[in-house]
C-alpha positions in Angstrom: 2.2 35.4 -16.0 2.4 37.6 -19.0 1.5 36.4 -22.6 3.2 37.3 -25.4 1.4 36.8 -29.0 3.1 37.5 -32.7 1.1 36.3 -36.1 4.5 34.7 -37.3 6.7 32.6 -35.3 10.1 35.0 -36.9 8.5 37.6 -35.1 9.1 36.2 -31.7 12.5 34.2 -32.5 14.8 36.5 -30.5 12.6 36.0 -27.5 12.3 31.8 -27.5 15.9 32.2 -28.0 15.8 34.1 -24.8 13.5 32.3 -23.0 14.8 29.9 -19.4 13.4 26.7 -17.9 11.4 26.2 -21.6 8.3 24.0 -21.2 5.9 23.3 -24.3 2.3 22.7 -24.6 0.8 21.9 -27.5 -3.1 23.1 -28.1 -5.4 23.6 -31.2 -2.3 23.3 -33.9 0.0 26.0 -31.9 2.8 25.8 -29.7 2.4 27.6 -26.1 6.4 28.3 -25.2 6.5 28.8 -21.0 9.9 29.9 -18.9 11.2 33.0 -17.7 12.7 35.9 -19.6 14.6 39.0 -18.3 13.3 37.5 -14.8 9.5 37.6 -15.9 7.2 34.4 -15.9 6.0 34.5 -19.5 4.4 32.8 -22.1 4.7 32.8 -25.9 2.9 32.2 -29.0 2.3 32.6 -32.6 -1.1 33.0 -33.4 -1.3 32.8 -37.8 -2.2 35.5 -39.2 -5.8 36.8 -39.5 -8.9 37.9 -36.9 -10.0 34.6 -36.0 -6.4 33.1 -35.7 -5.7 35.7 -33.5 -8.6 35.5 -31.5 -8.6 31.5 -30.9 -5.1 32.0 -29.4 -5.8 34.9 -27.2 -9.0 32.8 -25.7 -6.7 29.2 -25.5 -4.0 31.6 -23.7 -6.7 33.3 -20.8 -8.0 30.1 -20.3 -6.3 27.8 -20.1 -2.5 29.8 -19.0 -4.2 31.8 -16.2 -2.2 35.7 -17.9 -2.5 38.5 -15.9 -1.4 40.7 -19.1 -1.3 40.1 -23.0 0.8 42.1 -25.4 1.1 41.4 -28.9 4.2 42.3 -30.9 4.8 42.0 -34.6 4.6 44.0 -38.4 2.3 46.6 -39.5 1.9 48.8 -42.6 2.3 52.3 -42.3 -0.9 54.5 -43.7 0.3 57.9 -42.8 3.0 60.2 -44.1 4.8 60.4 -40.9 5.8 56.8 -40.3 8.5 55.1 -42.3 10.1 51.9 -42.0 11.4 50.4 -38.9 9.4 53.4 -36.9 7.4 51.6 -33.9 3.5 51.9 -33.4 2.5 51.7 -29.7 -1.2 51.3 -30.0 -4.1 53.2 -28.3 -7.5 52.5 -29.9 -7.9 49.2 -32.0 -10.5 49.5 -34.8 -12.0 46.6 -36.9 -11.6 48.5 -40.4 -13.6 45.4 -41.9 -16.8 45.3 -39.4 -19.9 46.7 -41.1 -23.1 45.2 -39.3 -25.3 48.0 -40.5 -28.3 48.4 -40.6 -28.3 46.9 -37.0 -25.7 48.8 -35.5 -22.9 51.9 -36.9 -19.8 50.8 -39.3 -16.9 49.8 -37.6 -19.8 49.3 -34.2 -19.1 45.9 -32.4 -22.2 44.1 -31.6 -23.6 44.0 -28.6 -20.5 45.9 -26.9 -21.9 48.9 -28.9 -18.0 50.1 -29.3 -16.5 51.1 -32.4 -12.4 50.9 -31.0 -11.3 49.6 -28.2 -8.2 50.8 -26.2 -4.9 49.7 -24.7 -3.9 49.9 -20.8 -1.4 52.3 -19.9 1.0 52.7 -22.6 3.3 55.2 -20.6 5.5 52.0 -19.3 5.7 51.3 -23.2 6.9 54.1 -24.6 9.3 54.3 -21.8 10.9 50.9 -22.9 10.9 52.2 -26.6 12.3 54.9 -26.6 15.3 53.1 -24.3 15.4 50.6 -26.9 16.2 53.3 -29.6 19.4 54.9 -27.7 20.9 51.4 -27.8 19.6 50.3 -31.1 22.8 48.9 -32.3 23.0 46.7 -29.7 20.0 45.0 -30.9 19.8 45.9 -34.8 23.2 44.9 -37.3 23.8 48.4 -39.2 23.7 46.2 -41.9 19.9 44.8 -41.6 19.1 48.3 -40.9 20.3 49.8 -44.1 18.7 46.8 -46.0 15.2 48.3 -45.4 16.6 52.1 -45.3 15.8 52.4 -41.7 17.3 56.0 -40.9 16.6 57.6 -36.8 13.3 55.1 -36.3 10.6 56.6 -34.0 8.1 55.7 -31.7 4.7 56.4 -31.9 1.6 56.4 -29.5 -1.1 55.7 -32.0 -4.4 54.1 -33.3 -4.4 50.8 -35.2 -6.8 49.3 -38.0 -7.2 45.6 -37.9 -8.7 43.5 -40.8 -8.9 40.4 -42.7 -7.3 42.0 -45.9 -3.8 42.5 -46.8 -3.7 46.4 -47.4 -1.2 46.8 -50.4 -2.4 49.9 -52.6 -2.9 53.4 -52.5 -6.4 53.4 -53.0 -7.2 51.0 -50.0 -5.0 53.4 -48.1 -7.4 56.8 -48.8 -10.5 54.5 -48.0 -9.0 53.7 -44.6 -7.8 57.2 -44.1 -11.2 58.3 -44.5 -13.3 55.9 -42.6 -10.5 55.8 -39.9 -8.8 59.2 -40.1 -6.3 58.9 -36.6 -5.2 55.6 -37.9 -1.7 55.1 -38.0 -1.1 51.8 -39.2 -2.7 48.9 -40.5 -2.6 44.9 -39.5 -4.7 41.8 -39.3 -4.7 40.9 -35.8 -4.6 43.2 -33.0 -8.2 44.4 -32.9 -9.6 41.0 -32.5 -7.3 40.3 -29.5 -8.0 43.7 -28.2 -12.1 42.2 -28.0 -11.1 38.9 -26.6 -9.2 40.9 -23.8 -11.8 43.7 -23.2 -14.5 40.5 -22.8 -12.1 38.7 -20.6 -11.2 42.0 -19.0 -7.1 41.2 -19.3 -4.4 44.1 -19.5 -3.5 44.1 -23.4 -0.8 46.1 -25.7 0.2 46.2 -29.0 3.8 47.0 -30.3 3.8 47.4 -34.0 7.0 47.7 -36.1 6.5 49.7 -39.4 7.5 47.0 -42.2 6.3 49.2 -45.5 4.2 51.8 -46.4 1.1 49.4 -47.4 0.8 51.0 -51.2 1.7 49.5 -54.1 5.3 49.3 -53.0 4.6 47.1 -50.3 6.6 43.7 -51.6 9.3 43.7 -48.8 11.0 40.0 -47.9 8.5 39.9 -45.1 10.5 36.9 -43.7 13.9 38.5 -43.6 12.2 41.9 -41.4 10.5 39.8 -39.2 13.8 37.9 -38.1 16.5 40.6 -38.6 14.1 43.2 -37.7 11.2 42.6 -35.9 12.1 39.9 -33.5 15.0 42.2 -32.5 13.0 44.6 -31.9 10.3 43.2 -29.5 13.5 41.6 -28.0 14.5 44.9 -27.4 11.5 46.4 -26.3 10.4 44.0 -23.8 14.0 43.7 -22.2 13.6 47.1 -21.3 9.8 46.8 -20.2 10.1 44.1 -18.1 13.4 45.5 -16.4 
């Protein structure tokens, strides 16, 4: 069974409307959706936002669910020139921007693991599905939505991902993680922490980011309108093709 985790329930609303032979269990205040879509046993969930959020949810899902693969789908600012809105982040190494347990071990080190990232399985599969999901974006995306949030030829990207307990809005916080993470491509709240829960739990996981704003001082997008119009449509997109 596969898992399937977002930080806002709009992110995964094109899948549950997807989703066959529904059943719902309820654990620790969230909502564990189980059926079948595009053929695949799954199971989704919204996490909350945040590190521990996300973290809680991974460990209720591998324990209690029995996945054989996690991937977690959902919004991410963009902290480098290249990406623009409605580009796609396929993630390779998950840093915790926020972890500083020095003296004791390196910034960004995680205790006891004595990593400072941790990385994705094999994205190829990913990028695959992607880049299929672009050549038939209309049939996912309204042209409409699209041109809401200027979203003009979107791209995917094979990338690393910085993952804190901050909201990244300025351009100031944006040099800082440049520097201390320079082949970071995005920035979110989540994904690290489930990367860890995985790794310790030794489960498949990947990450599918969708660029939602440039995370400077311009970052005030309807967050709530890109996650259903956009987002969801696009992991429902994505994973159509993936699991095909």
């Amino acid at each position: 069974m596969i898992g399937i985790i977002s930080a806002m329930q709009e992110e995964i609303q094109a899948l549950l409307h997807q989703l066959e032979n529904t059943t719902i269990t309820e654990k620790g205040m969230r909502k564990y959706y189980q059926g079948t879509l595009f053929g695949k046993e799954v199971i989704l969930v919204f996490s909350r936002w945040g590190k521990v959020a996300s973290a809680v949810t991974t460990t209720q899902l591998i324990n209690d669910f029995d996945v054989s693969e996690i991937i977690f789908t959902g919004v991410a600012g963009g902290i480098v020139n290249e990406l623009n809105i409605g580009d796609v982040v396929i993630g390779k190494n998950l840093f915790q921007h926020d972890l500083n347990a020095s003296p004791f071990y390196e910034k960004l080190e995680i205790p006891i693991l004595k990593k400072k990232f941790l990385n994705t399985s094999d994205a190829s599969k990913l990028l695959a599905a992607t880049n299929t999901f672009f050549k038939n974006y209309n049939t996912y995306i309204k042209p409409s939505d699209a041109a809401l949030f200027d979203i003009d030829n979107p791209k995917v990207v094979f990338g690393d991902i910085a993952s804190g307990d901050q909201f990244i809005s300025s351009l100031k916080k944006i040099k800082k993680l440049n520097k201390l993470i320079p082949t970071a491509t995005c920035v979110e709240m989540e994904g690290a922490a489930v990367a860890q829960v995985c790794f310790e739990y030794q489960i498949p996981f990947s990450i599918i980011r969708i660029i939602s704003d440039k995370a400077n001082d311009n970052a005030h997008i309807d967050f709530s309108t890109f996650a259903n119009s956009i987002a969801s449509n696009y992991a429902l997109g994505i994973l159509k093709n993936y699991f095909s």
